[in-house]
Z-matrix of the N, CA and C atoms (Angstrom, degrees):
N
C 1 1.429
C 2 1.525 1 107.95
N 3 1.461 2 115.33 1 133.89
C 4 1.388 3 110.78 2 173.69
C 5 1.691 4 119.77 3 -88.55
N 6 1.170 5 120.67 4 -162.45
C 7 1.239 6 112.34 5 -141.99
C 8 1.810 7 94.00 6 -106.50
N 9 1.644 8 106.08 7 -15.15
C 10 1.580 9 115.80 8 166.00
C 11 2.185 10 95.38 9 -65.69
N 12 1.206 11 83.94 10 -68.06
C 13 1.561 12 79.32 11 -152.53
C 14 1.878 13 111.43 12 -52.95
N 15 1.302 14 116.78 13 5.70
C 16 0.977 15 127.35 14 -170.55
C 17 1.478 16 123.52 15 -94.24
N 18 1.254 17 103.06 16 -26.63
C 19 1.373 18 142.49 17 164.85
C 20 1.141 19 114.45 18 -56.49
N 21 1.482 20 100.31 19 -60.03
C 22 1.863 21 118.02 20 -173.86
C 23 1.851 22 102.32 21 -59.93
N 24 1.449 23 112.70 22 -61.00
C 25 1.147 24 116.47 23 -179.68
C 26 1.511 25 111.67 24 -59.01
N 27 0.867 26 121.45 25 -36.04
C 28 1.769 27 98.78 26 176.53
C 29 1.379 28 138.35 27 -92.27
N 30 2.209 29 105.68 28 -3.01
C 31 0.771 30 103.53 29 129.74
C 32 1.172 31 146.11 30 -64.49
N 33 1.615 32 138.09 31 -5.93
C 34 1.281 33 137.07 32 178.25
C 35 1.043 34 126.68 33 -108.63
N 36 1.966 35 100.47 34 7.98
C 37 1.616 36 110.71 35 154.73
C 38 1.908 37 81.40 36 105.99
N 39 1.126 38 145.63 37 -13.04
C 40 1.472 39 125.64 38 -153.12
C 41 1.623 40 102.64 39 -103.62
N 42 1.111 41 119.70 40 24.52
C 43 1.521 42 121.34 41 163.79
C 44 1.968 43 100.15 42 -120.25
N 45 1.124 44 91.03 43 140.57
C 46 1.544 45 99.49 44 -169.67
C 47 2.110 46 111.72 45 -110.12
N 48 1.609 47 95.02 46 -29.13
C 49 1.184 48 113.81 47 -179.84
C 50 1.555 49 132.73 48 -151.67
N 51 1.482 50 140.54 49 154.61
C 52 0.839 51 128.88 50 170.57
C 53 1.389 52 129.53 51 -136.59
N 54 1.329 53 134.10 52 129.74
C 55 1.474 54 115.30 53 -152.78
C 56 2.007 55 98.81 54 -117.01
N 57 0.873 56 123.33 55 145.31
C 58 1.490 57 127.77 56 155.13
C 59 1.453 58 125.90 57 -108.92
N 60 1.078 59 116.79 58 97.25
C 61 1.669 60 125.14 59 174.11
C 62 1.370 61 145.14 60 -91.02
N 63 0.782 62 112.73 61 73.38
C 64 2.046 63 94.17 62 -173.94
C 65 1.209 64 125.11 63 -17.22
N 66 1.227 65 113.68 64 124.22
C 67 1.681 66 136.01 65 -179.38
C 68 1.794 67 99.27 66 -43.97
N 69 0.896 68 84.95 67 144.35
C 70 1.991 69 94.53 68 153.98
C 71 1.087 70 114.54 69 -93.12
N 72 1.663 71 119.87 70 -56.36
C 73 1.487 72 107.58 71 -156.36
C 74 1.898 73 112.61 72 -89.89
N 75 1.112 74 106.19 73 -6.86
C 76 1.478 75 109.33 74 170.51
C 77 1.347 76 110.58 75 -162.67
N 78 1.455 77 128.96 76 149.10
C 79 0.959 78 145.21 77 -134.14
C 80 1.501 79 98.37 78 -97.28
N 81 1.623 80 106.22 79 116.25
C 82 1.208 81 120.82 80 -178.38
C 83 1.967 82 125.55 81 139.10
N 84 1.039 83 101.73 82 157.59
C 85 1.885 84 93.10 83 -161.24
C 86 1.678 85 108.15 84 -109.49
N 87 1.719 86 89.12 85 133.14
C 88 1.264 87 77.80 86 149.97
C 89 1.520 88 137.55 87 -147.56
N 90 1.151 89 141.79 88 -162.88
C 91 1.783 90 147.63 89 -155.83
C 92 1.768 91 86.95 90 -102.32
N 93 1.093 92 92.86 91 148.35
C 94 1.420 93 129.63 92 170.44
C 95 1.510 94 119.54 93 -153.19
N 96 1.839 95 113.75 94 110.81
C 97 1.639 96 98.24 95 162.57
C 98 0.873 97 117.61 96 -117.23
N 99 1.181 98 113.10 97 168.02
C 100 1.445 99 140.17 98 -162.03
C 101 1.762 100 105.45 99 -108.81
N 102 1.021 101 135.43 100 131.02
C 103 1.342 102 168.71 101 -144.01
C 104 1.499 103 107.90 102 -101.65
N 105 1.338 104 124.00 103 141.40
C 106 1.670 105 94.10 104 152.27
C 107 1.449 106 137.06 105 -63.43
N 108 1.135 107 103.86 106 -9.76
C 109 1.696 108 110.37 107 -158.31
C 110 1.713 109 94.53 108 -104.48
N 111 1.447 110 110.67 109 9.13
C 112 1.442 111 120.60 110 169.68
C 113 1.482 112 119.08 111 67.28
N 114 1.423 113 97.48 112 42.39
C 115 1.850 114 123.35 113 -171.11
C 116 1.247 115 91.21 114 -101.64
N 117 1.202 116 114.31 115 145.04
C 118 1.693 117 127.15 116 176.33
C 119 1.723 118 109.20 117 -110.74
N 120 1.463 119 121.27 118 151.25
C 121 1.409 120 115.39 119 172.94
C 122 1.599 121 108.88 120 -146.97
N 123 1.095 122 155.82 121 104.57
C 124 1.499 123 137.56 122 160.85
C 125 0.969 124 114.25 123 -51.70
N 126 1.792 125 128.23 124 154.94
C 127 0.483 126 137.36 125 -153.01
C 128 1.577 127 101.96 126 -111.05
N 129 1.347 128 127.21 127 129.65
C 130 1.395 129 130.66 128 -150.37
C 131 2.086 130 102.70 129 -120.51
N 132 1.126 131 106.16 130 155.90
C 133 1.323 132 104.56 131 170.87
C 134 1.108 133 118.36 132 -104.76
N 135 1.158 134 144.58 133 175.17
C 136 2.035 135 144.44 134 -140.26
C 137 1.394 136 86.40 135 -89.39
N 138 1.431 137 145.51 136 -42.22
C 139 1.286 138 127.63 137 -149.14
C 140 1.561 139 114.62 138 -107.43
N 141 1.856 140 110.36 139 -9.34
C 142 1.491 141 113.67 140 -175.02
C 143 1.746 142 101.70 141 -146.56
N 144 1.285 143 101.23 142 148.36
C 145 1.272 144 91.89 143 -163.28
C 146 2.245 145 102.14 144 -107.18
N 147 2.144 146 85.00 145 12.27
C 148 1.640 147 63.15 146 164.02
C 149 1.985 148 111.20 147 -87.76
N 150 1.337 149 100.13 148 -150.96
C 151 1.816 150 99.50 149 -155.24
C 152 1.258 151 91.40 150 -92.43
N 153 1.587 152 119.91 151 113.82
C 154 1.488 153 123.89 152 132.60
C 155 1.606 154 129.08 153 11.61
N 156 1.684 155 118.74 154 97.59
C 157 1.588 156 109.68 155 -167.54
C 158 1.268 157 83.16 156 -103.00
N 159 1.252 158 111.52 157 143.50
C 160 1.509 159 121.84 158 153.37
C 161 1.649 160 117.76 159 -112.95
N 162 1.405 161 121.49 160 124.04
C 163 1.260 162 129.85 161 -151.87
C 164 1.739 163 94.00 162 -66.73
N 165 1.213 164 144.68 163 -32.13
C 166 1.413 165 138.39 164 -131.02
C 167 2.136 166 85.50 165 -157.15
N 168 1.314 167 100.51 166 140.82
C 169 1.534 168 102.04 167 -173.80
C 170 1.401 169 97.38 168 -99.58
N 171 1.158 170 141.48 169 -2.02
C 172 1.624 171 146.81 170 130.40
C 173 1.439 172 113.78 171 -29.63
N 174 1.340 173 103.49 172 -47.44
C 175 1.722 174 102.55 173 -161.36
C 176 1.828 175 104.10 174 -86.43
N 177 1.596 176 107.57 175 -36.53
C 178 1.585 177 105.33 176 166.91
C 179 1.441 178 116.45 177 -62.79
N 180 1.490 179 117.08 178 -31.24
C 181 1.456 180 105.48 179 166.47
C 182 1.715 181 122.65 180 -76.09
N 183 0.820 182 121.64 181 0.41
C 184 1.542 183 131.42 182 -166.78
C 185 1.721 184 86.93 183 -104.19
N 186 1.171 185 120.20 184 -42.07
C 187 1.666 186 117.49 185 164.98
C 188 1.610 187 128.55 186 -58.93
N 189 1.376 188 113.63 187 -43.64
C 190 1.023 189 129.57 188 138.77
C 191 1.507 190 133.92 189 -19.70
N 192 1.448 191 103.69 190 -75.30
C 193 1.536 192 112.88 191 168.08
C 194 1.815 193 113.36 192 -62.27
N 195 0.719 194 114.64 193 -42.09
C 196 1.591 195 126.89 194 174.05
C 197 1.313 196 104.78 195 -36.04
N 198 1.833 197 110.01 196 -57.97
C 199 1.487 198 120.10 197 -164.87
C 200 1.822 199 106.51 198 -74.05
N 201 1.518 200 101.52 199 -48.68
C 202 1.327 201 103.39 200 149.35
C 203 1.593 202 102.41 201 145.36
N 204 1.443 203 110.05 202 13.67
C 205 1.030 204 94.77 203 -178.21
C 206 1.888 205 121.19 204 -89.40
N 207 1.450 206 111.79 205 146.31
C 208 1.656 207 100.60 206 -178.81
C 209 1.547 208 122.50 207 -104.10
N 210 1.127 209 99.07 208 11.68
C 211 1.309 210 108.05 209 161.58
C 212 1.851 211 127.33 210 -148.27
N 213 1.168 212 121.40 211 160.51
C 214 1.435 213 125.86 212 -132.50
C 215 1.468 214 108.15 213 -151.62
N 216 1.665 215 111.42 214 132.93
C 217 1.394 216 93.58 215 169.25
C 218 1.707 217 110.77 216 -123.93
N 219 1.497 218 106.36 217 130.97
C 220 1.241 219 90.02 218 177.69
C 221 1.240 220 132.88 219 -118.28
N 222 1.351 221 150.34 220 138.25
C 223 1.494 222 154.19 221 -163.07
C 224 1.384 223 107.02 222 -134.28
N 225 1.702 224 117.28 223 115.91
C 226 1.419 225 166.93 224 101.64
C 227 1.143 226 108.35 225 12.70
């Protein structure tokens, strides 16, 4: 899911959660939300549909706030 359509959904209440994780396979984090219906999606950038790295876990939360959410979960 990109970071438009992500927007849309949580304005309409249909994202319930959002997690930020550090990557395994290369160094860097990324967002995952969670759905009500307890569906998961990463969060992808316009040109690839693998998951969005963000170099610094500052900058995925600053994405976060953007979309609108004010609170965050994050896992290490």
């Amino acid at each position: 899911m990109q970071e438009r359509e992500a927007r849309l959904l949580f304005e309409s209440n249909d994202l319930s959660n959002v997690i930020i994780s550090a990557s395994n396979d290369k160094p860097g984090w990324t967002i995952n939300f969670v759905d009500k219906n307890d569906n998961s999606q990463f969060l992808v950038s316009k040109r690839s549909n693998d998951p969005r790295l963000f170099k610094t876990s500052d900058a995925a939360l600053r994405c976060c706030a953007r979309i609108g959410f004010h609170q965050v979960e994050v896992k290490v």
